[in-house]
mmCIF file of the C-alpha atoms, coordinates in Angstrom:
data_MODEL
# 
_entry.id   MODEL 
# 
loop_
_atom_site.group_PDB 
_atom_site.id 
_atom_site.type_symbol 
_atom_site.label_atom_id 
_atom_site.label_alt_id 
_atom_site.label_comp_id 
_atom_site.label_asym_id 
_atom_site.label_entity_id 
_atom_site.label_seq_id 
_atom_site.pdbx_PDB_ins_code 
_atom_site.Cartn_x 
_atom_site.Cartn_y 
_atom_site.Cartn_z 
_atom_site.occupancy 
_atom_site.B_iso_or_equiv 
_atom_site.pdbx_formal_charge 
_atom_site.auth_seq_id 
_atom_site.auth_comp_id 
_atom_site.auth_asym_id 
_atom_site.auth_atom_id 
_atom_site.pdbx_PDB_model_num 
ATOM 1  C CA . UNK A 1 1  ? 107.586 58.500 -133.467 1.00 0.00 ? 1  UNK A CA 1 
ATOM 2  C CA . UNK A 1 2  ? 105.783 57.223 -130.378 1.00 0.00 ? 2  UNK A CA 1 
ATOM 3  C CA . UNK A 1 3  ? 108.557 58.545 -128.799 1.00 0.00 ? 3  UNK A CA 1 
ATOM 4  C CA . UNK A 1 4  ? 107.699 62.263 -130.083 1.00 0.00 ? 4  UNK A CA 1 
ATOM 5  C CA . UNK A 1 5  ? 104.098 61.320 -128.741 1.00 0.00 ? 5  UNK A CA 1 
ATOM 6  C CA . UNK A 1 6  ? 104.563 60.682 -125.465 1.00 0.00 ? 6  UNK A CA 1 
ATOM 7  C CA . UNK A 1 7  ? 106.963 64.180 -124.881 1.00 0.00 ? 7  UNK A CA 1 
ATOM 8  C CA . UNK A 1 8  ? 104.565 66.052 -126.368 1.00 0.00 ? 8  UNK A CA 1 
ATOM 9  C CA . UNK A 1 9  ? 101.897 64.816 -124.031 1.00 0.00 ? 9  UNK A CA 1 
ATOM 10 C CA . UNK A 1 10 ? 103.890 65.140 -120.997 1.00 0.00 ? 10 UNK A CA 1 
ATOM 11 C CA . UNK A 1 11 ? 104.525 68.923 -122.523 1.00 0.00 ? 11 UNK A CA 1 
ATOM 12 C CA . UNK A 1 12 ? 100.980 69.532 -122.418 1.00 0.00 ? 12 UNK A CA 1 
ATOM 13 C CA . UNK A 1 13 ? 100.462 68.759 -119.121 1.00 0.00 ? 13 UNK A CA 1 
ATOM 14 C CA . UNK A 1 14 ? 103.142 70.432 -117.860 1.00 0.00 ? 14 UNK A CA 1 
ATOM 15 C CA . UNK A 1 15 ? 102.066 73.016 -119.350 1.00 0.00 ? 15 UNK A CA 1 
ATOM 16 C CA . UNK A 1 16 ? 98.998  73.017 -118.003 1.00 0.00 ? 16 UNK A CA 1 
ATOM 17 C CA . UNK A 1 17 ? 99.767  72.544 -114.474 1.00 0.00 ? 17 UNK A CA 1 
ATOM 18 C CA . UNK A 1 18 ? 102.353 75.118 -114.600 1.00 0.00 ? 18 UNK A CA 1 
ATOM 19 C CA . UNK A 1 19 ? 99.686  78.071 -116.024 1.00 0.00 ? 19 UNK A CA 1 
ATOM 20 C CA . UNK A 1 20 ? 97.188  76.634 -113.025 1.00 0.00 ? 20 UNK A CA 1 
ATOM 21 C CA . UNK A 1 21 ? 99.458  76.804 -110.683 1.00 0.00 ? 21 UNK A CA 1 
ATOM 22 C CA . UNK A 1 22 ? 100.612 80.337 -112.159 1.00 0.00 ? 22 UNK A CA 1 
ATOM 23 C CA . UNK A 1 23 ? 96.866  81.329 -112.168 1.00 0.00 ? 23 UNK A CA 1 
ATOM 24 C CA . UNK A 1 24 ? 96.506  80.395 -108.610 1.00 0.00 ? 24 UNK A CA 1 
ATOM 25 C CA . UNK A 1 25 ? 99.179  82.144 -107.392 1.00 0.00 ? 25 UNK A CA 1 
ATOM 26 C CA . UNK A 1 26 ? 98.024  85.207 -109.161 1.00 0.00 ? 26 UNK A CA 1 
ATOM 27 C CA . UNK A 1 27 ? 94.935  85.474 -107.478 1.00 0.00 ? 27 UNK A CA 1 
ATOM 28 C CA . UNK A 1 28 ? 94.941  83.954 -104.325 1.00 0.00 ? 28 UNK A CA 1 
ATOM 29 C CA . UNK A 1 29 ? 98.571  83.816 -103.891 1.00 0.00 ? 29 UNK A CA 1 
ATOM 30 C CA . UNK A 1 30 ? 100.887 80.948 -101.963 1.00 0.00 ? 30 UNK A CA 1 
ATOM 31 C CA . UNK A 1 31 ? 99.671  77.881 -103.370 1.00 0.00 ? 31 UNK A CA 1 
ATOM 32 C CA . UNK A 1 32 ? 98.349  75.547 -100.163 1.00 0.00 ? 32 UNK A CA 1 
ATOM 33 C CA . UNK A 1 33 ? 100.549 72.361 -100.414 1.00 0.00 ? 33 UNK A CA 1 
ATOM 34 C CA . UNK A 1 34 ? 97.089  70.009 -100.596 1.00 0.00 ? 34 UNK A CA 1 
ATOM 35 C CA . UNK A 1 35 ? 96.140  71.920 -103.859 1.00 0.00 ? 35 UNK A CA 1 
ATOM 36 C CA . UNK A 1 36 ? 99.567  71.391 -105.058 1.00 0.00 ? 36 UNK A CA 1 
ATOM 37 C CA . UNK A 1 37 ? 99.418  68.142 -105.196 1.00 0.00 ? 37 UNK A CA 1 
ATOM 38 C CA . UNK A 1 38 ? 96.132  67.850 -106.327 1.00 0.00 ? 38 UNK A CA 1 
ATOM 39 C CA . UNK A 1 39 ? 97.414  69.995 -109.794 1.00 0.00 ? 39 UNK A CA 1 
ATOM 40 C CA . UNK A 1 40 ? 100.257 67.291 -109.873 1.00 0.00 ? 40 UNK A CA 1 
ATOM 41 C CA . UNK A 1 41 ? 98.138  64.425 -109.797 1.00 0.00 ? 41 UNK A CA 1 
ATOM 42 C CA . UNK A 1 42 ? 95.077  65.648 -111.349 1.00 0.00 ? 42 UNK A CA 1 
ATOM 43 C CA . UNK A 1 43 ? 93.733  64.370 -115.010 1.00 0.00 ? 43 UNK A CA 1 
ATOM 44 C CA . UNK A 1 44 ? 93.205  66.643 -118.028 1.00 0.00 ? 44 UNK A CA 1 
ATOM 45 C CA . UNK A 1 45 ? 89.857  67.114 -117.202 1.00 0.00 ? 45 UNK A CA 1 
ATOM 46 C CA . UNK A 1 46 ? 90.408  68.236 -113.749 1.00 0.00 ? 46 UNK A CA 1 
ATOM 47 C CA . UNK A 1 47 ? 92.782  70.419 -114.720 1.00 0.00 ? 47 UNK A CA 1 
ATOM 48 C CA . UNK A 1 48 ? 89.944  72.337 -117.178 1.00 0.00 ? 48 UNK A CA 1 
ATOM 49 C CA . UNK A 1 49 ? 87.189  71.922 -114.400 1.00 0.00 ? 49 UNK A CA 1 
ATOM 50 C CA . UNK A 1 50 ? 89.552  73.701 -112.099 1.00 0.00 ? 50 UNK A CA 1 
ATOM 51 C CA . UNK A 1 51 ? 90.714  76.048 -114.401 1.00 0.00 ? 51 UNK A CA 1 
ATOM 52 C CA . UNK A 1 52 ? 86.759  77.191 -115.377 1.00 0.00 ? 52 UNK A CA 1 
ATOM 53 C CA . UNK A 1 53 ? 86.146  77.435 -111.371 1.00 0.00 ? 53 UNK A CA 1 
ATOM 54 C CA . UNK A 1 54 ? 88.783  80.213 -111.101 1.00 0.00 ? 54 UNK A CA 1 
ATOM 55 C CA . UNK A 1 55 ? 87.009  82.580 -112.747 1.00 0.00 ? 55 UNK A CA 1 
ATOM 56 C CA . UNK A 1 56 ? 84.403  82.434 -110.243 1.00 0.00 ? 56 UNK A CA 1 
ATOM 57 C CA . UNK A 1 57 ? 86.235  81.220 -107.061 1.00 0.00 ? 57 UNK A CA 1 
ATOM 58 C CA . UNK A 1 58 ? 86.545  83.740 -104.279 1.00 0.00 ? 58 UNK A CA 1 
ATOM 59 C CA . UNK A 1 59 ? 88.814  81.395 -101.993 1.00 0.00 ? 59 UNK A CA 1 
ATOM 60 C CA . UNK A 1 60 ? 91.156  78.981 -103.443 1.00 0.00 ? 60 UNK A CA 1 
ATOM 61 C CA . UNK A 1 61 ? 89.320  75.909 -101.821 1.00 0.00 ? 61 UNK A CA 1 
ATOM 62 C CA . UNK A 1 62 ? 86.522  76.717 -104.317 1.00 0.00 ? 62 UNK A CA 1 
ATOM 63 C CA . UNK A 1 63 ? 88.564  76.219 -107.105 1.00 0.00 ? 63 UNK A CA 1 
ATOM 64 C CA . UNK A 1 64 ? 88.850  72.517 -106.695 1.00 0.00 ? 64 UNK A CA 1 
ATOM 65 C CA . UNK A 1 65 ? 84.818  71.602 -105.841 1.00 0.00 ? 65 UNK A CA 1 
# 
């Protein structure tokens, strides 16, 4: 059981970095490698900060303040 845990945490974050980085790409294009690992190391929290500042960002830098 702790098994199933653990995948289906690692799912969620996957899945979360993946529709960042998708929503990145989208509107600002070529993800900069500094933001890419920033998604890949970033917490949960982070990852919903960042994801709230796209809808407002007008350059990708302003996505991660």
């Amino acid at each position: 059981m702790e098994g199933y845990r653990i995948g289906f945490r690692q799912g969620l974050r996957l899945g979360r970095i993946e529709t960042l980085r998708k929503l990145i790409e989208h509107k600002f294009g070529v993800i900069p490698d500094w933001a890419d690992a920033g998604i890949n190391e970033a917490s949960a929290g982070k990852h919903y900060r960042w994801s709230a500042n796209l809808v407002n960002a007008q350059r990708v830098e302003d996505v991660f303040k």
